[in-house]
C-alpha positions as CSV (number, residue, x, y, z in Angstrom):
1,X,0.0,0.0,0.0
2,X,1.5,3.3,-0.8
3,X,0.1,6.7,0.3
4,X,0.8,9.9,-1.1
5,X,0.0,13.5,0.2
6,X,-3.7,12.3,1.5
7,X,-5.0,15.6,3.1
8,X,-8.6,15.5,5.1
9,X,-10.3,18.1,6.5
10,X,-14.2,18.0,8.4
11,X,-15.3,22.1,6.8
12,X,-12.4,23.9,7.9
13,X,-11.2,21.3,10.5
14,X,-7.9,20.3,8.8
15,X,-7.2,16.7,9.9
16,X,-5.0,15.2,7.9
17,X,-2.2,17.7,6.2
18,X,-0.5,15.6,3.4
19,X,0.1,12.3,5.0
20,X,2.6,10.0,2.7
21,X,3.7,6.3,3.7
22,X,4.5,3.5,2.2
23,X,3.6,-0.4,3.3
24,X,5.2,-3.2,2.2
25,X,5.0,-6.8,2.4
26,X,6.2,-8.7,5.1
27,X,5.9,-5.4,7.6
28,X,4.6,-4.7,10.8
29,X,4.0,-1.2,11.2
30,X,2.5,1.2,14.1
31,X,1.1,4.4,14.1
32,X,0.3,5.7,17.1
33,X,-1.3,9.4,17.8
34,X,-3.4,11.7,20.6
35,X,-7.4,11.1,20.7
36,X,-8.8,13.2,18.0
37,X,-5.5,13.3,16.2
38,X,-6.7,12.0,13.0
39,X,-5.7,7.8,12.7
40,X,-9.5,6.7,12.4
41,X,-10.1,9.3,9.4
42,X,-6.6,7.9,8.2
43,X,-8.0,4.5,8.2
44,X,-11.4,5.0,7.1
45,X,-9.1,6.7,3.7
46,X,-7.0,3.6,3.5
47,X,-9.7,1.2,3.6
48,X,-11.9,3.2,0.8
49,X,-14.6,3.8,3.4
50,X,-13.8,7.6,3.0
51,X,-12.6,10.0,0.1
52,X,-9.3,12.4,0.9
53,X,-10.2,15.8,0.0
54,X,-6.9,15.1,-1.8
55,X,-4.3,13.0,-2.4
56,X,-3.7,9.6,-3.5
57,X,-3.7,5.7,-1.6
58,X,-2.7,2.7,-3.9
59,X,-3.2,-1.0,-2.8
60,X,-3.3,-4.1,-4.4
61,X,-4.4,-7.5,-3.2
62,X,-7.0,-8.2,-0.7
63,X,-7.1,-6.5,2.2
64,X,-9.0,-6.6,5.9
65,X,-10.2,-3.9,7.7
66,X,-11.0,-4.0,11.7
67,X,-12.7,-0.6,12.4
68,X,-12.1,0.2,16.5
69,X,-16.0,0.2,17.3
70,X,-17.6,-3.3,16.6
71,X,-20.3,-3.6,14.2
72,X,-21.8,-7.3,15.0
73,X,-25.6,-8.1,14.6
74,X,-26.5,-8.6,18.8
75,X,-29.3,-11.4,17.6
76,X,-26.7,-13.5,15.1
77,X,-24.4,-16.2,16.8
78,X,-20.5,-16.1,16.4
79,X,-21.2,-19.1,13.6
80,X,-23.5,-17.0,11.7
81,X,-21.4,-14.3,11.7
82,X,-18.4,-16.2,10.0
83,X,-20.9,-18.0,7.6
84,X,-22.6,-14.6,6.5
85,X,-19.0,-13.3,5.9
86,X,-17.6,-16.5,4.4
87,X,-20.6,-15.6,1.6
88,X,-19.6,-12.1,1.3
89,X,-15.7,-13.2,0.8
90,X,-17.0,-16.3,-1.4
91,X,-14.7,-18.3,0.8
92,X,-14.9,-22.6,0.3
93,X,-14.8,-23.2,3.8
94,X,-14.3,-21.7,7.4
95,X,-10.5,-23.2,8.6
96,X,-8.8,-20.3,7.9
97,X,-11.6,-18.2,10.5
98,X,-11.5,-21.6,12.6
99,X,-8.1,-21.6,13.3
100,X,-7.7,-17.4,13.8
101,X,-10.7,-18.1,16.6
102,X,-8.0,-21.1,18.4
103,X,-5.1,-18.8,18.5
104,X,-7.5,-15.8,19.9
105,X,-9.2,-18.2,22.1
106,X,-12.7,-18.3,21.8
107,X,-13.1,-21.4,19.4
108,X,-15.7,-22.2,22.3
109,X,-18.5,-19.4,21.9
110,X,-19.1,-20.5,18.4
111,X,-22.9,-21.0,19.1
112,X,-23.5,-17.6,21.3
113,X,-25.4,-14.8,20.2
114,X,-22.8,-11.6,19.8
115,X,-25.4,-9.6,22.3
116,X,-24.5,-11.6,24.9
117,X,-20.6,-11.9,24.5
118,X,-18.0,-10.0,26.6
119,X,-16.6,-6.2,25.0
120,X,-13.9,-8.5,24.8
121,X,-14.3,-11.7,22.9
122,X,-16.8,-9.2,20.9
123,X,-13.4,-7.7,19.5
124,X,-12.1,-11.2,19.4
125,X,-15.0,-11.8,16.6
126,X,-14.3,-8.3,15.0
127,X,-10.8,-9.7,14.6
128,X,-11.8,-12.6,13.3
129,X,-14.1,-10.7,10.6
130,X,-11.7,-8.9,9.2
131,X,-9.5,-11.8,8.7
132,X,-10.8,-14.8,8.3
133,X,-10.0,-14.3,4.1
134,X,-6.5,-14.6,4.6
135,X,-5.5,-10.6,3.8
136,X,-2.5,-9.3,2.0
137,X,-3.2,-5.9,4.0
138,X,-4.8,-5.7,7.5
139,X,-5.5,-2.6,8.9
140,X,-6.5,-2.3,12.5
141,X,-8.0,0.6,14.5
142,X,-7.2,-0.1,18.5
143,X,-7.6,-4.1,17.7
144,X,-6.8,-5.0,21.3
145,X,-9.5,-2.8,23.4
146,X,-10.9,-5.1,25.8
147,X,-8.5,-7.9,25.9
148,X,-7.3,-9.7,28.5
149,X,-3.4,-10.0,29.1
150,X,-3.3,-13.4,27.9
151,X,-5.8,-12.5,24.5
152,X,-3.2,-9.3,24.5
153,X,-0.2,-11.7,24.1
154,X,-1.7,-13.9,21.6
155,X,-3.2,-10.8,18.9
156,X,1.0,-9.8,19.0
157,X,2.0,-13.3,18.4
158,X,-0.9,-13.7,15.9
159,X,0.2,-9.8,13.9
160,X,4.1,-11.1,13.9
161,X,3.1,-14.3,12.6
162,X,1.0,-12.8,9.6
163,X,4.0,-10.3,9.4
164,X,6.2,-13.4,8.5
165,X,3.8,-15.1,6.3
166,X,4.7,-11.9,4.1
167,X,1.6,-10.1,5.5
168,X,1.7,-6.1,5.7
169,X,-0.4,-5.0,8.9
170,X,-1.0,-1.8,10.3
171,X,-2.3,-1.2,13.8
172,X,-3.4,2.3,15.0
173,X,-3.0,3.1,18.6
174,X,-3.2,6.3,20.9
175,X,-0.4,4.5,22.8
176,X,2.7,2.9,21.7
177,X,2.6,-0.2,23.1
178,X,5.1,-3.3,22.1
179,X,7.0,-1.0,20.1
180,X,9.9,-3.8,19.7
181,X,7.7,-6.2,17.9
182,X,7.2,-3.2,15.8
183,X,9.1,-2.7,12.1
184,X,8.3,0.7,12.1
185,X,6.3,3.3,13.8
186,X,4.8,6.4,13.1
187,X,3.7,9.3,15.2
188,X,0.2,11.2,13.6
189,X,0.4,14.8,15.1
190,X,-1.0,17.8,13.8
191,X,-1.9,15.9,10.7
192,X,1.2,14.5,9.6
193,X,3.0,10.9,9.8
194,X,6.6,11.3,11.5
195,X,9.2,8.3,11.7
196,X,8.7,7.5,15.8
197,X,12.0,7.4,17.8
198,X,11.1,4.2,19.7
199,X,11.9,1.8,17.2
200,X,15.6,1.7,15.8
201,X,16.8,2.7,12.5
């Protein structure tokens, strides 16, 4: 995915001031930012869900998209869920969702409704969601909010695997947490990207 000069403003609220940064395979990256800096608007521009007022984002393959407020149907079980996306991806089966769900841990609330599910293994499913087709590019907005330590650990161990299976992901933070599992990370203030000191050249 490669970004150039994406600028975003809300009327004459000026977000996002010519933001330019390249992803590339095989790449963990971080950015991290203040609330209300601007990373949700950045990631609603990367995954097409909003138009820059200007500039420019190429990608190509598929790529997954885990928003940081859960949209999950409260009356639908964990199992519909997965087969209602596994339609919308045109996916042959469910083992790739299947075994996402073992390494995050809640392969057992495949038959409960999402309404009555913890904040957390709600975020477990939105995880899941996004995916469950096997991404080139996964971009996640505060993926972790709600987990428990031991979910915590296994979302890093999860993002470095995909990051070796020649995966790019990108997770948005206000903090910068785990910054040595990190390739790179970026600090989003007054609407630009900035290399981060934390991790090493």
């Amino acid at each position: 995915m490669e970004v150039e000069g994406v600028h975003h403003a809300y009327g004459r609220r000026v977000v996002l001031r010519g933001v330019d940064i390249r992803l590339a395979a095989g790449v963990l990256c971080g950015i991290v930012g203040e609330n209300g800096a601007g990373k949700s608007t950045l990631l609603k521009i990367l995954s097409g869900e909003l138009q820059p007022t200007r500039g420019v984002v190429r990608q190509g393959g598929r790529f997954g998209y885990c928003p940081q407020h859960v949209v999950l149907n409260d009356a639908l079980t964990v199992q519909q869920h997965l087969r209602f996306f596994q339609r919308a991806y045109r996916l042959a089966d469910l083992r790739y969702a299947e075994e996402v769900m073992d390494v995050l841990g809640f392969a057992d609330y495949a038959g409960e409704r999402a309404g009555v599910l913890s904040g957390g293994t709600r975020q477990k499913l939105n995880v899941t969601l996004a995916l469950m087709h096997d991404p080139q590019v996964l971009l996640l907005d505060e993926p972790y909010q709600g987990f428990d330590w031991d979910t915590y650990q296994r979302f890093w161990d999860l993002a470095v695997r995909l990051r070796d299976a020649g995966r790019s992901v990108l997770v948005v933070s206000h903090l910068a947490y785990d910054t040595e599992r990190l390739d790179e990370l970026w600090r989003l203030d007054d609407g630009l990207l900035r290399p981060d000191r934390a991790v090493a050249a």
